[in-house]
C-alpha positions in Angstrom: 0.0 0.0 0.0 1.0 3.0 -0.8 1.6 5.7 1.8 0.1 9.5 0.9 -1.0 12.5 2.8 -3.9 14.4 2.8 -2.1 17.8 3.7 -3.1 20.2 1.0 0.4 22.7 0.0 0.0 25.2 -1.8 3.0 24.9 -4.4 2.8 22.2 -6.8 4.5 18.9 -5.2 5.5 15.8 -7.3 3.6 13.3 -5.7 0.1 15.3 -6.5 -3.2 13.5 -7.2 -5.5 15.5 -8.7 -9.1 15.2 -10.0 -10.7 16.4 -13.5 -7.7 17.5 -15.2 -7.7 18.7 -18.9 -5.5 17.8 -21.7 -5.2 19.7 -24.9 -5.1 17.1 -27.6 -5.0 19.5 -30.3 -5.9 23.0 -31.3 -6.5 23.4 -35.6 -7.9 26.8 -37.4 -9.9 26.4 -40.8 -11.3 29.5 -42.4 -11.6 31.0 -39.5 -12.7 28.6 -37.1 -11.0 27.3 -34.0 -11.8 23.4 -33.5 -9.7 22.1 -30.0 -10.2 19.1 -29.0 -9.3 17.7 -25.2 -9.0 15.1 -22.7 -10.2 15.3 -19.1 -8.5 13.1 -17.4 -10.6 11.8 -13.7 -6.9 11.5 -11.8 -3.1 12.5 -12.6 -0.4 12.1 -10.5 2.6 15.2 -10.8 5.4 13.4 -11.8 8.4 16.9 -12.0 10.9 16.8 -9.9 10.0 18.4 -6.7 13.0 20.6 -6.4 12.0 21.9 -9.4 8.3 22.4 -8.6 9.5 24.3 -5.2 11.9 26.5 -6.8 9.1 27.4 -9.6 7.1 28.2 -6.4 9.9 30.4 -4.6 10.3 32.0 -8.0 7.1 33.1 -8.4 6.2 34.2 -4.7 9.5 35.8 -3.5 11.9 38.5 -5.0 13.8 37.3 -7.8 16.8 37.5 -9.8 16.3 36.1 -13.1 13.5 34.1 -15.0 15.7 31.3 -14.9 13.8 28.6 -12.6 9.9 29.3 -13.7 8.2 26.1 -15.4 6.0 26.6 -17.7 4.8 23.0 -17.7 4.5 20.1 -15.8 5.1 16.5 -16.4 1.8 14.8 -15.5 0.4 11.1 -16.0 -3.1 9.8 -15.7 -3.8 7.3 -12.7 -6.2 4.3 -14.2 -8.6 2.2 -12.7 -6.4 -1.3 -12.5 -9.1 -3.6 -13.6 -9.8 -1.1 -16.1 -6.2 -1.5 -17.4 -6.6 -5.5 -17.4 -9.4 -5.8 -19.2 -8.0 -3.1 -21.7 -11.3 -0.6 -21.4 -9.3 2.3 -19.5 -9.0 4.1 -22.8 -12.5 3.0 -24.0 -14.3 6.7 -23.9 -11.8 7.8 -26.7 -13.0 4.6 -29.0 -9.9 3.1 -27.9 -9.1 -1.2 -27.4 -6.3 -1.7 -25.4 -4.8 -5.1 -25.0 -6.2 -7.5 -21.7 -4.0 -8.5 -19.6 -4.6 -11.6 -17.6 -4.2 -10.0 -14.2 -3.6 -13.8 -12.6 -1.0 -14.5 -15.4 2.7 -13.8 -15.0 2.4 -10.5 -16.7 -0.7 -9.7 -15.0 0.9 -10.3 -11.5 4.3 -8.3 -12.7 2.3 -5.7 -13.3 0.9 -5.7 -9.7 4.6 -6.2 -8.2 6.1 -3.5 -10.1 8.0 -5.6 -12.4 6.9 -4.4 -15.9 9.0 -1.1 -16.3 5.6 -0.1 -18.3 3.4 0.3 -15.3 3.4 1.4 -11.7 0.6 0.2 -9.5 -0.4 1.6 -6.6 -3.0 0.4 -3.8 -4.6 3.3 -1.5 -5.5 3.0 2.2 -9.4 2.8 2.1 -10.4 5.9 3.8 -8.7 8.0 0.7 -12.0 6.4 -1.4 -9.5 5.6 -4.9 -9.4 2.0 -6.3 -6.2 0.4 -7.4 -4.7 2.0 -9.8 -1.6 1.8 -12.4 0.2 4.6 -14.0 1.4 3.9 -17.7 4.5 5.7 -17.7 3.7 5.6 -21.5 0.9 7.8 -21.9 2.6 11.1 -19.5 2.1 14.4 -21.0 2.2 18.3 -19.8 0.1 20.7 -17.9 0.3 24.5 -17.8 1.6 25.0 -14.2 -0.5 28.0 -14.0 -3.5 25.8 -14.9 -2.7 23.1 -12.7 -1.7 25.4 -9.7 -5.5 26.7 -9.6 -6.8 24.0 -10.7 -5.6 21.8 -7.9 -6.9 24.3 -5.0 -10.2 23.0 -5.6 -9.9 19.1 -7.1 -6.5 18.0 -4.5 -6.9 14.4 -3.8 -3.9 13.6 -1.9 -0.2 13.9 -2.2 1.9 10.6 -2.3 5.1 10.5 0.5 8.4 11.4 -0.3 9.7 7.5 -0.4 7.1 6.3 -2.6 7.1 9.0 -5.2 11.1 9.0 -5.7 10.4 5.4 -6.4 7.8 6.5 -9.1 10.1 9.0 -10.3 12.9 6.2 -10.5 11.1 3.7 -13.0 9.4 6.8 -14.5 13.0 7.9 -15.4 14.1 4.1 -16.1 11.7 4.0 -18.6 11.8 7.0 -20.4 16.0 6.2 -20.5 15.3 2.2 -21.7 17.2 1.4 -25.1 14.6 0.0 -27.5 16.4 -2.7 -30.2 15.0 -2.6 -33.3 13.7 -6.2 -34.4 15.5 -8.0 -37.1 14.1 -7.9 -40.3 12.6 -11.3 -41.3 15.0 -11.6 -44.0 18.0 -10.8 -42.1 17.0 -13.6 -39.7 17.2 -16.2 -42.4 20.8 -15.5 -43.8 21.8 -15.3 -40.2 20.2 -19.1 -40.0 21.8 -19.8 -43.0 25.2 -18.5 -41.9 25.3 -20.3 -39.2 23.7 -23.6 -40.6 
């Protein structure tokens, strides 16, 4: 289980959960009309470094030198319902299948252990009122910090401890920073066989 408080700050911390918050998918003009489409996401988790997040604060609220250390955005991923993400239909409002996953299979189970560098799960005490949920470190994306500093006086869910969000921040980093091999083409595979036979 992970451990959060309840404590509302009012600087942006990494470790945030916060309800209802937007995403601008896109933004297009045809002859003179603006179409913009967006996401609401129902829970994020602030995944910045919270050195940076405090120094944006002191920045902002204090007598400054330079414009050096404001952020303009913040690094932000959705938190999905777990048995949402197993049975693929956490995506399913955007017309989007995503694979099942067999949640009493191996990958199923690494999933829940925080063994698949995909996917962090987290399980909340029950007073907090949040299901299990997994973070895809895949699907992160940015928030105006302006927006999200308002936003998050009124929709603050909870913020999660200092030990267990440097260990989200960890595999968050690990897998942004994994080396992706590129797949032998099928052709290349058989004079390699051949070579070798």
């Amino acid at each position: 289980m992970i451990e959060v408080t309840k404590k509302h700050s009012k600087r942006l911390r990494q470790g945030d959960i916060v309800r209802n918050i937007e995403c601008i998918e896109y933004a297009i003009e045809k002859q003179g009309i603006i179409t913009v489409s967006k996401i609401e996401y129902p829970l994020i988790i602030v995944l910045t470094q919270d050195c940076d997040l405090e120094q944006d604060y002191k920045f902002r609220n204090e007598a400054k030198g330079s414009d050096d250390k404001i952020l303009f955005y913040v690094l932000v991923a959705p938190l999905y319902n777990a048995d949402h993400v197993y049975n693929g239909e956490h995506l399913s409002l955007l017309n989007l299948e995503m694979e099942k996953i067999n949640k009493t299979k191996t990958r199923g189970q690494n999933i829940r252990i925080n063994q698949n560098p995909r996917y962090h799960y987290m399980e909340f005490s029950k007073d907090l009122g949040l299901l299990p949920s997994i973070i895809d470190f895949k699907h992160f994306f940015s928030v105006n910090a302006e927006y999200l500093k308002l936003h998050k006086r009124s929709n603050f869910i909870c913020s999660v401890k200092p030990l267990y969000r440097e260990d989200i921040s960890f595999r968050f980093a690990s897998y942004l920073a994994r080396i992706g091999l590129p797949e032998p083409k099928e052709q290349q595979k058989t004079s390699i066989l051949s070579q070798v036979l």
